[in-house]
C-alpha positions as CSV (number, residue, x, y, z in Angstrom):
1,X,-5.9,-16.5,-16.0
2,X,-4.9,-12.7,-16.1
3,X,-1.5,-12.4,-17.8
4,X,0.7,-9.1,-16.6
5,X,1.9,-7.0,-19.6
6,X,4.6,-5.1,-17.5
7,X,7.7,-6.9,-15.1
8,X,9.3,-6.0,-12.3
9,X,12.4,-5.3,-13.8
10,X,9.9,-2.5,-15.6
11,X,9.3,-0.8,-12.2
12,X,12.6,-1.0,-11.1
13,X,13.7,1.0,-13.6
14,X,10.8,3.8,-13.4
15,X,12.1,3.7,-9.6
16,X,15.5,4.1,-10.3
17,X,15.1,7.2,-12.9
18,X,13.0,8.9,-10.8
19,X,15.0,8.2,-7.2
20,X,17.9,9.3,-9.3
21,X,16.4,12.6,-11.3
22,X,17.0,11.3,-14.8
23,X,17.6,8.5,-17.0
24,X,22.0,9.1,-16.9
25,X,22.3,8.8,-12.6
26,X,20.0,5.8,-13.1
27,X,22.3,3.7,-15.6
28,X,24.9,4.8,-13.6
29,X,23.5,3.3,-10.7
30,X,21.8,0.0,-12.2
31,X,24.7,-0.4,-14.3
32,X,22.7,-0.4,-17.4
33,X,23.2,2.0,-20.9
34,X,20.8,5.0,-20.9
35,X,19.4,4.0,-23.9
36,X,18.2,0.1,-22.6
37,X,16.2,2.4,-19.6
38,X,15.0,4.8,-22.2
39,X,13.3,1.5,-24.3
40,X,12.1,0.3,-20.5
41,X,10.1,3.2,-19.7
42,X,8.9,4.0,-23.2
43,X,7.6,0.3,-23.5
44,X,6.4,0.3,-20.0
45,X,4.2,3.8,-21.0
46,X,3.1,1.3,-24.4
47,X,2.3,-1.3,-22.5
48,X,0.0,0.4,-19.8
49,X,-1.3,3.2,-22.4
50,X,-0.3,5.8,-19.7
51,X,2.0,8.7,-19.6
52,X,4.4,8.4,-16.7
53,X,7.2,10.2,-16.9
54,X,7.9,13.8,-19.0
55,X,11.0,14.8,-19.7
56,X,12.1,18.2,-18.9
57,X,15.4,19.3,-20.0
58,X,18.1,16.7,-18.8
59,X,15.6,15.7,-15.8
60,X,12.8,13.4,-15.9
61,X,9.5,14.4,-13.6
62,X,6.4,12.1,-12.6
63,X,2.8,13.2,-14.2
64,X,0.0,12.9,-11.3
65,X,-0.9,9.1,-13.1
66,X,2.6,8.6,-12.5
67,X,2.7,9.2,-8.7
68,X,0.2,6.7,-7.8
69,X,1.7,3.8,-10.6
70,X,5.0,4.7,-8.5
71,X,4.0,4.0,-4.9
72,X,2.3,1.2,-5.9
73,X,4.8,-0.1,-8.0
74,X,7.1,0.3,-4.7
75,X,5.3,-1.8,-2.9
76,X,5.1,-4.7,-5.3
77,X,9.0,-4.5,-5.4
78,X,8.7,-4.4,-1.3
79,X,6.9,-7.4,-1.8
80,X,8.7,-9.8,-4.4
81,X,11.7,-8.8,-2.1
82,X,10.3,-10.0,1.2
83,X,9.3,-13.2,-0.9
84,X,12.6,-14.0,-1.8
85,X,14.4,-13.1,1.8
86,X,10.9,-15.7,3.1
87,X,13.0,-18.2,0.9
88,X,16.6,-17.2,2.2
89,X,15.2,-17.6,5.7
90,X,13.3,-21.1,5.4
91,X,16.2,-22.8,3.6
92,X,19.2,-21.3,6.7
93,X,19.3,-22.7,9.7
94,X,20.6,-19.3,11.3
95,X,21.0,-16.5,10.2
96,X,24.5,-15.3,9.9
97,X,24.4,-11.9,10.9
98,X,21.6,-9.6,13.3
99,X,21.0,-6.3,12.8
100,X,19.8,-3.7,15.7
101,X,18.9,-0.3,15.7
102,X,19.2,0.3,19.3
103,X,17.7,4.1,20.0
104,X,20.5,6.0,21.8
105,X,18.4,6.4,25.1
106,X,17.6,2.9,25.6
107,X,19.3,1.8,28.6
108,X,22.4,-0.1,27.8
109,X,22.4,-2.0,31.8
110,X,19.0,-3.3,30.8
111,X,20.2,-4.6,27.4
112,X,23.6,-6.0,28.1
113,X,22.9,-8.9,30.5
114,X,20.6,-9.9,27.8
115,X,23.4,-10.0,25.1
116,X,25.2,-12.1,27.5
117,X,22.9,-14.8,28.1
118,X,22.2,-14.6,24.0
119,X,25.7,-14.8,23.5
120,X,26.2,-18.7,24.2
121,X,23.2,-19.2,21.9
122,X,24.3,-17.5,19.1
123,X,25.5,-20.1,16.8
124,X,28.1,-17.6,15.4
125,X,26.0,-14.7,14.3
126,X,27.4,-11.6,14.7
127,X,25.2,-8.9,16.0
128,X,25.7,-5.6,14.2
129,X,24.2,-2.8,16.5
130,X,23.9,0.3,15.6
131,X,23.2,3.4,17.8
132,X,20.1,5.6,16.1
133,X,17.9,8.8,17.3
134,X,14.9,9.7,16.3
135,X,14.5,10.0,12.9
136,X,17.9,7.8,11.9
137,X,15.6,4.9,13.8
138,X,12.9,5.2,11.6
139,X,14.6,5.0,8.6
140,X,17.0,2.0,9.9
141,X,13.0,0.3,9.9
142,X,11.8,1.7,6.8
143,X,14.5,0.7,4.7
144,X,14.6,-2.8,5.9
145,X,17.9,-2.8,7.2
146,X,17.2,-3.1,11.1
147,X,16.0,-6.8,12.3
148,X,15.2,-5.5,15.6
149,X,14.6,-2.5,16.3
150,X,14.6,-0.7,20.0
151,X,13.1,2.5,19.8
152,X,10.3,5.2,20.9
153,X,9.6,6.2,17.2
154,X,7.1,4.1,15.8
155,X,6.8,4.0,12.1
156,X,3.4,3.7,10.7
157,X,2.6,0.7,9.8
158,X,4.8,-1.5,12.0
159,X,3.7,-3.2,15.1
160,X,5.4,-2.8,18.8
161,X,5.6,-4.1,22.0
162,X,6.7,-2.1,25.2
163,X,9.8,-3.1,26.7
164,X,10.9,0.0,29.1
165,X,9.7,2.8,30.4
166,X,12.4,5.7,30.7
167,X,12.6,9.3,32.1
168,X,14.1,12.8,30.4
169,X,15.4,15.0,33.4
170,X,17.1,19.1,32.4
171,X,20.0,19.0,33.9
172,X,23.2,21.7,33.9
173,X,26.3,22.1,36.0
174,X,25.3,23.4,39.8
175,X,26.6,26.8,38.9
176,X,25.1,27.6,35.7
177,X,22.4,30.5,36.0
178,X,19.0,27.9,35.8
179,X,20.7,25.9,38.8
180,X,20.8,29.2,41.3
181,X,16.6,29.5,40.4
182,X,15.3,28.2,43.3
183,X,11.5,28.1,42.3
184,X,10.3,26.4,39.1
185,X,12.0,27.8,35.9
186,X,9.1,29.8,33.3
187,X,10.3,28.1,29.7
188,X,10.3,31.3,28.3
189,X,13.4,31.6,30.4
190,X,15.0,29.0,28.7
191,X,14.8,30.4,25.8
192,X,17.6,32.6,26.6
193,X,20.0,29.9,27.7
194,X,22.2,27.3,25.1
195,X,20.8,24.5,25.0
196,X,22.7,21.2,24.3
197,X,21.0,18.7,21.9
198,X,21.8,15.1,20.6
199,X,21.8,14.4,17.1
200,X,19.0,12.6,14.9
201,X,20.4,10.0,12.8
202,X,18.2,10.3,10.3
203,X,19.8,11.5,6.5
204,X,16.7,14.2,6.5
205,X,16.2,14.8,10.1
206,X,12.7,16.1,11.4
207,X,12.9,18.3,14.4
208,X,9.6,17.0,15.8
209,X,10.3,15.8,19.3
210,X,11.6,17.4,22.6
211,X,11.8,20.6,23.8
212,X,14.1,23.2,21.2
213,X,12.8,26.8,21.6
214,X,16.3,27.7,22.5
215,X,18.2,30.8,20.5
216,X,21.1,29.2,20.8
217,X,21.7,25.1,20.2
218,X,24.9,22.9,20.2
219,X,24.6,19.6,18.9
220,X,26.4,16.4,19.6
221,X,26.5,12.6,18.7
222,X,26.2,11.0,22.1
223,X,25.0,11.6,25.4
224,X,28.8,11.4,26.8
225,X,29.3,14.2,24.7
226,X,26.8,16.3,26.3
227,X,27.8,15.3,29.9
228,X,31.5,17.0,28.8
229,X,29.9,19.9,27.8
230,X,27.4,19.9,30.9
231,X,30.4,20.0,33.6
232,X,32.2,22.3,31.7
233,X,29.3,24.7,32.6
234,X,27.9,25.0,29.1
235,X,24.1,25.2,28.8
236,X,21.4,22.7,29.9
237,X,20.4,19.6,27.9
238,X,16.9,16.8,28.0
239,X,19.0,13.2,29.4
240,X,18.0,10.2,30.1
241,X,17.8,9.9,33.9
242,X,19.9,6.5,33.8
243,X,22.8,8.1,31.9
244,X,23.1,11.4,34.9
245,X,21.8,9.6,37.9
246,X,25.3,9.2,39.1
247,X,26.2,13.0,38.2
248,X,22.9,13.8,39.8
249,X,24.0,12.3,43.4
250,X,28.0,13.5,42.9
251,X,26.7,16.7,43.1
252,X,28.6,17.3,39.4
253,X,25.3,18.2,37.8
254,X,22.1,19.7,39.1
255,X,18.2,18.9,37.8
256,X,16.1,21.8,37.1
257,X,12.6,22.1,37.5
258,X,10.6,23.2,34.2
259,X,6.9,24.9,35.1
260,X,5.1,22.1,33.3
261,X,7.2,19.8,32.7
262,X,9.5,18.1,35.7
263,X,10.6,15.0,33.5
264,X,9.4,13.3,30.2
265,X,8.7,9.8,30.4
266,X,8.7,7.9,27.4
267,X,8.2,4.6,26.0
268,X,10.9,2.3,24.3
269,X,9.5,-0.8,22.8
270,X,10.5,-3.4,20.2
271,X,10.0,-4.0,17.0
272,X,10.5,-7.0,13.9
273,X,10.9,-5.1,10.9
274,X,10.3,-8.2,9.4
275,X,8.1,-10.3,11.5
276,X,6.9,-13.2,9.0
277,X,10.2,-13.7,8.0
278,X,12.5,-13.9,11.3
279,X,15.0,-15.8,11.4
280,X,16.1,-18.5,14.6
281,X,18.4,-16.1,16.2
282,X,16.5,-12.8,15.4
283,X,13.3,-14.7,17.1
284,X,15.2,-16.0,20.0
285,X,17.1,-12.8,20.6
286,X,13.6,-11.1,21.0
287,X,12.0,-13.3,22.7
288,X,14.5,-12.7,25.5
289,X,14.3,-9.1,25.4
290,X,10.3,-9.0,25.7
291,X,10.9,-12.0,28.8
292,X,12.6,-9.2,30.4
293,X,10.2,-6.4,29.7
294,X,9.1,-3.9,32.8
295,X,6.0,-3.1,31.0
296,X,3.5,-4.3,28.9
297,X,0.8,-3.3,26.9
């Protein structure tokens, strides 16, 4: 029978000096002495016969053998991790708390009637939901944080099903320039106009979705935010049809008509982070959701 040299308490440290830059951050952080993380990664190096880490000045840097030991290490750490939450979640009977990353878009009147059917089933858990975009979503996933997840960003690697299907309309206030255009508006002509944008999430956001070839761009945290800035005649702004319907037939805020591009439809589906280790309520909870569903794959 094969008998491992190294330990997972080994790759936890390699991790930890190198997500911190250097050996000091790291003991900081593990709450270990420097010098007990020094002896880890030196035996570590021993053990394997491999250089992994160099030392320049006061930082600590990978070598290219040391990269590919890394993610690999990272996912054995994934895995004796999901092991022992397996364990947590066979031996409770419910979980105490569930944890959403609900994607700012999603449509709140499809969700809530859900939560209130849910609610009498609960057992006590508390439902902790957090309200992510974009890149803050993924993240929420990757980290392991999110039990559900309701989102349009898919992470690689984690399966979905389709829930809703919802629609991006440009809207501004009736008299703002792009709403006296009667015809359909060139984009190039949008370039010229502020345009009103909604805040990823994420701690290193990716601008990678949407429309933002705008010179100028204000940024918010919530759609209500943007509606403020909409009436107040300030730019146009991408919203979710179900959030401005009501401002759409009040007259307080006017669609316009992009050559190209009338509305964006997209795609919010669900997703188990951690699908072979669900818990009671987690299951039940998605179950419901995905009973609901208006489309399916």
């Amino acid at each position: 029978m094969y008998r491992q040299k190294t330990t997972l308490e080994q790759w936890r440290i390699l991790q930890a000096v190198v997500d911190c830059g250097g050996y000091a951050h790291a003991a900081k952080e593990l709450n270990k002495s420097q010098s007990s993380l020094n002896h880890a990664v030196a035996k570590l190096q021993s053990q394997l016969n491999v250089q992994l880490l160099e030392v320049k000045g006061r930082k600590a840097f990978l070598t290219s053998a040391g990269e590919v030991m890394l993610r690999r290490s990272r996912l054995l750490s994934q895995s004796a991790q999901d092991l022992e939450e397996l364990a947590k979640s066979i031996n409770q009977d419910w979980e105490p708390q569930i944890n959403i990353a609900l994607e700012l878009a999603f449509p709140k009147a499809f969700l809530v009637p859900i939560l209130n059917e849910f609610y009498p089933l609960c057992r006590g858990s508390r439902l902790n939901i957090i309200d992510t975009v974009l890149t803050g979503t993924e993240e929420l996933i990757n980290e392991g944080w999110a039990d559900i997840a309701l989102t349009a960003s898919i992470p690689k690697g984690f399966l979905s099903e389709p829930v809703v299907s919802i629609k991006f309309v440009a809207v501004c206030h009736p008299d703002h320039p792009l709403a006296q255009i009667d015809e359909q508006i060139d984009p190039e002509e949008l370039v010229q106009h502020l345009q009103i944008v909604i805040k990823d999430t994420g701690k290193a956001p990716i601008e990678k979705q949407g429309w933002l070839k705008a010179e100028q761009r204000w940024t918010v945290s919530q759609f209500s935010g943007a509606i403020e800035l909409l009436q107040a005649g300030l730019g146009f702004c991408w919203m979710p049809l179900h959030d401005v319907s009501q401002y759409l037939d009040s007259g307080k805020l006017k669609q316009i008509f992009i050559k190209g591009s009338s509305f964006r439809a997209i795609t919010m589906s669900l997703i188990n982070p951690h699908a072979d280790r669900m818990g009671p309520g987690t299951k039940l909870l998605s179950e419901m959701i995905l009973a609901k569903r208006e489309i399916t794959q």
